[in-house]
N, C-alpha and C positions, 0 to 999 in steps of 0.2 A: 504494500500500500504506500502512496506517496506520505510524506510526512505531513502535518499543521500547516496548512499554509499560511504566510505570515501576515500579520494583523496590517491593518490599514495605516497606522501610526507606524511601524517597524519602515512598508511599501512607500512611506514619504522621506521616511528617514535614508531608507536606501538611495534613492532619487535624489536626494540635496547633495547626497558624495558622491552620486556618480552621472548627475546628467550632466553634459558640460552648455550650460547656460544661454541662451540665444540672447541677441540686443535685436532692437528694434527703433526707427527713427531717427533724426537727425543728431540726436545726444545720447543715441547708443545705450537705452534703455533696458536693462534686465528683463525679459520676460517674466511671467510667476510660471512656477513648476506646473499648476492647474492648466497654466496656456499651453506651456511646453509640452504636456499629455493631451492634450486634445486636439481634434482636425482642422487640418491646416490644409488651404487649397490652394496655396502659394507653395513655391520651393524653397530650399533649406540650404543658405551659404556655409554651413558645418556641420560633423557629425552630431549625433543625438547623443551619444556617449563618450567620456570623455576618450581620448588616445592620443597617440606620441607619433603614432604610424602613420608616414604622410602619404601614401596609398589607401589607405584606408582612409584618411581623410578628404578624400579624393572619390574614391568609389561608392563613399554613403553618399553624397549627393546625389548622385545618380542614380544609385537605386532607391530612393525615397521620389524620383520623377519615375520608376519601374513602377513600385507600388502603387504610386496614384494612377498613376497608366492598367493598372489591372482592376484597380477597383471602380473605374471606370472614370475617376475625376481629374483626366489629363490625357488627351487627344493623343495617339497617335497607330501610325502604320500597319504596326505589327500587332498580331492578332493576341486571346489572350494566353494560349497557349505557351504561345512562342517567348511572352513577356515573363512566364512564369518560371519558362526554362533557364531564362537567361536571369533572371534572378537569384534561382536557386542555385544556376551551376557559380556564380561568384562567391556567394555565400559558401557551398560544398566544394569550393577550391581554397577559398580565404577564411580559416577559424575566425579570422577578427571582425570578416563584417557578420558573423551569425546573430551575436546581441543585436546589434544594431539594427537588426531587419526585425529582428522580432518587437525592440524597441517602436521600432515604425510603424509597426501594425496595429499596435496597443495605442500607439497615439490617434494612428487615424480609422479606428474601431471607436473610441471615444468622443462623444457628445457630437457624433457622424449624424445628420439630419434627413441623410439619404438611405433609405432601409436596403434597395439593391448594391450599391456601395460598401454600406457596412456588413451585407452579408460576404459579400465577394474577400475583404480585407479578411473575415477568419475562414474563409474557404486558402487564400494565400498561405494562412498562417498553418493549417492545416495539410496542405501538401507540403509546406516546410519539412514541420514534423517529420514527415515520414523520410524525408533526407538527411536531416543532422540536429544532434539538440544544442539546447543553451549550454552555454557554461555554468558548471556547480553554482561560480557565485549570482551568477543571471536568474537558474532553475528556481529558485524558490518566488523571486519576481512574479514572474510570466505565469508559476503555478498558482498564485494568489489573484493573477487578475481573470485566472481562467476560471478559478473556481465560483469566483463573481458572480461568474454567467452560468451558471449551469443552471440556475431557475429564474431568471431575468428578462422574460419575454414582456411579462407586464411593464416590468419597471421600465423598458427600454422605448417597448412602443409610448409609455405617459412621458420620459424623456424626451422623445423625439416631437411629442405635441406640443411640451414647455418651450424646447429652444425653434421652435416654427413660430410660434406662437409670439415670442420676444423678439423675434426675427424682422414678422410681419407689422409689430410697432413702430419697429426702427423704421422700416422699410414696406410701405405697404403697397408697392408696387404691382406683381402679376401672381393671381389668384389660382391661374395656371400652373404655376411652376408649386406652390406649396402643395397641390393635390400630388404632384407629380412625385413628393418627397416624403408624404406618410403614407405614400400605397407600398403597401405589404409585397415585396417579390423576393420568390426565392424559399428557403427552409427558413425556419425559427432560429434564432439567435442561438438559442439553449443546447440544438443539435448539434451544431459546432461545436461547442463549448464543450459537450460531453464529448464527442469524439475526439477533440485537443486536449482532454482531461485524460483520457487512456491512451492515444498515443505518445504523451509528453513521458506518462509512466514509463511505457518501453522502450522511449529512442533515451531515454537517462540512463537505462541499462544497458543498451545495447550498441548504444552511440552513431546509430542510424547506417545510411547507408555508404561498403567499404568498395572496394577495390581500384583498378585505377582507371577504367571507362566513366568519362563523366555522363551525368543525368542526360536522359530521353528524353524527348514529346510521349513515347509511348509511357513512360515512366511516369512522367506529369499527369496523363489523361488518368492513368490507372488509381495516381494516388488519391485525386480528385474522388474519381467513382467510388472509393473504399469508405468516402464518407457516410454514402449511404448504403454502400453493398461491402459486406464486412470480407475483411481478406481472409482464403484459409489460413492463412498463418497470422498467431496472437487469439484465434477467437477460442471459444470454448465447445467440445465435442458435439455440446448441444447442437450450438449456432452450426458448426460444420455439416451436420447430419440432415438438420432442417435446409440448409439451402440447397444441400444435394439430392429431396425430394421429389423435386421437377424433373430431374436428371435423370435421377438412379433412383425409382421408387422401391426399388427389388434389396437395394445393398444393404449391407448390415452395418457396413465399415465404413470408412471414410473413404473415397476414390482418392485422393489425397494419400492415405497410407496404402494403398494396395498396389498403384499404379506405379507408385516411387520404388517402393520395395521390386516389383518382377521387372521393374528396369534394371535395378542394380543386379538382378540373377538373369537378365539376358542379354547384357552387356558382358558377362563373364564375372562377375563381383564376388563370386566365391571362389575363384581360383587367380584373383589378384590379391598382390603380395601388399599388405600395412593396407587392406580395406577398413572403412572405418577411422582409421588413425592417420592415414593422410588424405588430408584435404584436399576436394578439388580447388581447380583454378577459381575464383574467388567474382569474376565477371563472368563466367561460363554457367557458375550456380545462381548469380542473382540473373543472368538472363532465363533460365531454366524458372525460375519462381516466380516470375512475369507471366510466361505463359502457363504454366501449372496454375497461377490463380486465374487464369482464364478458359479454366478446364480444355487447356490442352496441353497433350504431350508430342515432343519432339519426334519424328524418326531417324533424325539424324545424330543421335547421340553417338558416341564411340568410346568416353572415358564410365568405369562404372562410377570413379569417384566423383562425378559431380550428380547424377541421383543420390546416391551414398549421404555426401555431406546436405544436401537441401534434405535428405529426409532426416536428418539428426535433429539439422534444424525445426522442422517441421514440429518434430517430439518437445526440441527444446524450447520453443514461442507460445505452446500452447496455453491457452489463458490461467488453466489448472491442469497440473502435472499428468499423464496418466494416470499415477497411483496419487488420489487427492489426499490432499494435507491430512485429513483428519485419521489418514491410515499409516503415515509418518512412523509413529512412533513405536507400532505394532511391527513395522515392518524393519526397522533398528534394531528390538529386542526378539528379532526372531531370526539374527541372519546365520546363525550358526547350529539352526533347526529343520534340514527340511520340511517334514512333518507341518510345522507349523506357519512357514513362509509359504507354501503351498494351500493352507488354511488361509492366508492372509485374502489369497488373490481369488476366494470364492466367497468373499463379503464385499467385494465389490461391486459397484451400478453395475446392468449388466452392458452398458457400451463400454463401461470403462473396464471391465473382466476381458471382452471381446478386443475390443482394441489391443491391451495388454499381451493377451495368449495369443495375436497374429503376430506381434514383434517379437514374443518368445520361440514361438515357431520359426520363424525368421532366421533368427540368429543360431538357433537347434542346426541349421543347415550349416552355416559357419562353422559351427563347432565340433561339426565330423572331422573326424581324425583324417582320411583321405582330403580334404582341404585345407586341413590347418597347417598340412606339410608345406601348402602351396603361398597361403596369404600370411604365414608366422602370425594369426592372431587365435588364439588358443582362447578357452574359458575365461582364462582370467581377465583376456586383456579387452575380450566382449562385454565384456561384465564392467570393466571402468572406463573403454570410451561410452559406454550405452548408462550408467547409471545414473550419471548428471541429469540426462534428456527425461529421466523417470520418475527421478524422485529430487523435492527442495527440500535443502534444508533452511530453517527459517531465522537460528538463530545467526548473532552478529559477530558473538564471541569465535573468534581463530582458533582456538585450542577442540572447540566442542563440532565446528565444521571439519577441521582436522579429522579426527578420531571418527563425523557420521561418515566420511567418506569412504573410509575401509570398511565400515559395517554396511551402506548402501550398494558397495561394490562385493560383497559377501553375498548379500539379499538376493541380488540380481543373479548372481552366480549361483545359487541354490534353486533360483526357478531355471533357468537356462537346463540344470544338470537335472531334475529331479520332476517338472513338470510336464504330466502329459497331455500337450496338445495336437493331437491326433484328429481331434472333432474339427478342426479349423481348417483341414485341407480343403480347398474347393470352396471356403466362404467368401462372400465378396460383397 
């Protein structure tokens, strides 16, 4: 779970050390931090935060005319895909403008009096996401103005009335344009907000997206759509099973595990040597988990290790582990029991049993003697690339994750050696 996010007084206090301050008019006037956070439809002679880095000081200006440019409040050429690309890949090339895009978004998501505007700015912030997080000391920020909104549909649309409304005093010019600026388009604020609120979770652990091909349009489109259409990887077996309803109303399993698995045994992945333990190439697999969350698979494949490693993945992103938390503890004090580790795995859901005893099966193959000659990875060593992806440990303390990981890696290896999944041949 993320931590507290921090108080509103803490979120001001952050901001007076680290915005680095705008002037404004002819004697170079401090703006107030209130202004500083809110939408601005003018462009920005310096960065939002403070920095020493004169490229960086350099390329936040221009991408605060990117983001106005996506959220719709600055004319130009390029479409909005194409704006989103080119902003993400500066950001996913340059760690130092990450804050500051996210800085930008929070500004101009704030006291925004355009409803398709401010939805488009956390639609931005939201494909972000899925490319690279804030910084630890950013994270706690961004997680506090997101959690704002996770039920602020009312508040926002009575905000958007108040500052129309003060607007049209000042200015009571075209009656036109203020209909044009409380009509509702787009998702609710708050669906954003929830989907920014779980993927901020995962890209702070995971540290978003690696290798060294920069970001797609196709990549863009996809992370866009995962806002409303949940990706298989990160959701929970639930969510996976139900959207595979329309698809595969017959399957029992996830197409997701079934498919990745008899890739890796028909590429040859049981008679390749460190299956498992070496990695595939690292742009081969996130292109492969592009098309797998768009229920397709390759024919072109030729390495097993890149099924291989996207389906570890696969194991390891899952929103709860295979073997759920609350079976943790059972399955620590029993790694040195068959008997009883084997009891373990018949108290569970029955997708989460099922899931379980196809990976056990899975790996049952690996672990013949006749293969293990060929890939050198024997019982044991299935047993600790594969127990991380199965089972969390939840504590913090180093000494006690220590110590769960030989007994996790015991567990695992007791059902590999000792459970009969014979019933799962031909499940799908």
């Amino acid at each position: 779970t993320l931590r507290k996010p921090i108080s509103q007084s803490s979120m001001a206090d952050w901001a007076s050390k680290n915005l680095n301050m705008h002037t404004q008019g002819i004697f170079r006037r401090r703006i107030s931090i209130s202004n500083m956070l809110s939408w601005n439809g003018g462009s920005i002679k310096k960065p939002m935060l403070i920095t020493s880095n004169r490229t960086i000081k350099k390329e936040a200006c221009e991408m605060f005319k990117l983001v106005q440019s996506y959220m719709g409040d600055r004319q130009t050429r390029m479409d909005r895909n194409h704006v989103a690309l080119v902003t993400v890949t500066k950001c996913w090339s340059m760690q130092g403008l990450r804050d500051e895009l996210y800085i930008q978004l929070i500004r101009q998501t704030t006291d925004n009096v355009c409803y398709r505007s401010l939805a488009w700015g956390w639609e931005l912030m939201a494909i972000s996401l899925a490319f690279f997080s804030p910084s630890p000391k950013f994270q706690s920020y961004l997680e506090g103005y997101i959690y704002r909104h996770l039920d602020s549909d009312e508040n926002i649309a009575q905000r958007i009335k108040e500052l129309v409304d003060l607007k049209n005093k000042k200015n009571s010019k075209s009656r036109k344009k203020r209909k044009q600026n409380t009509e509702d388009e787009g998702l609710p604020i708050s669906t954003y907000a929830k989907y920014c609120y779980r993927k901020l979770q995962k890209v702070a652990v995971t540290g978003g997206k690696k290798g060294l091909r920069k970001p797609t349009v196709e990549e863009i489109t996809h992370a866009r759509n995962a806002i409303l259409t949940p990706s298989l990887f990160g959701s929970s077996l639930e969510e996976i099973m139900l959207r595979q309803q329309d698809m595969y109303p017959g399957n029992k399993l996830p197409w997701v595990q079934t498919q990745l698995s008899q890739q890796v045994l028909a590429l040859g992945g049981e008679q390749t040597e460190g299956i498992f333990r070496i990695p595939g190439d690292i742009d081969e697999v996130n292109a492969l988990k592009l098309q797998v969350d768009q229920w397709r698979m390759p024919s072109n494949l030729s390495d097993p290790n890149i099924p291989a490693s996207l389906l570890k993945l696969w194991y390891r992103e899952l929103e709860e582990p295979v073997i759920p938390q609350q079976f943790y503890k059972e399955c620590i004090s029993n790694y040195e029991n068959p008997d009883a580790a084997v009891a373990v795995v018949q108290l569970l859901p029955e997708l989460n049993r099922l899931v379980l005893c196809y990976l056990i099966h899975f790996l049952q193959i690996f672990a013949q003697p006749s293969n293990v000659g060929r890939t050198k990875m024997d019982v044991n060593n299935l047993a600790m690339v594969m127990a991380p992806n199965c089972l969390r440990c939840q504590s913090d303390d180093p000494r006690v994750i220590f110590e769960n990981t030989r007994k996790e890696m015991s567990f695992l290896r007791m059902l590999i050696v000792h459970l009969d999944t014979s019933f799962i041949k031909g499940l799908v």
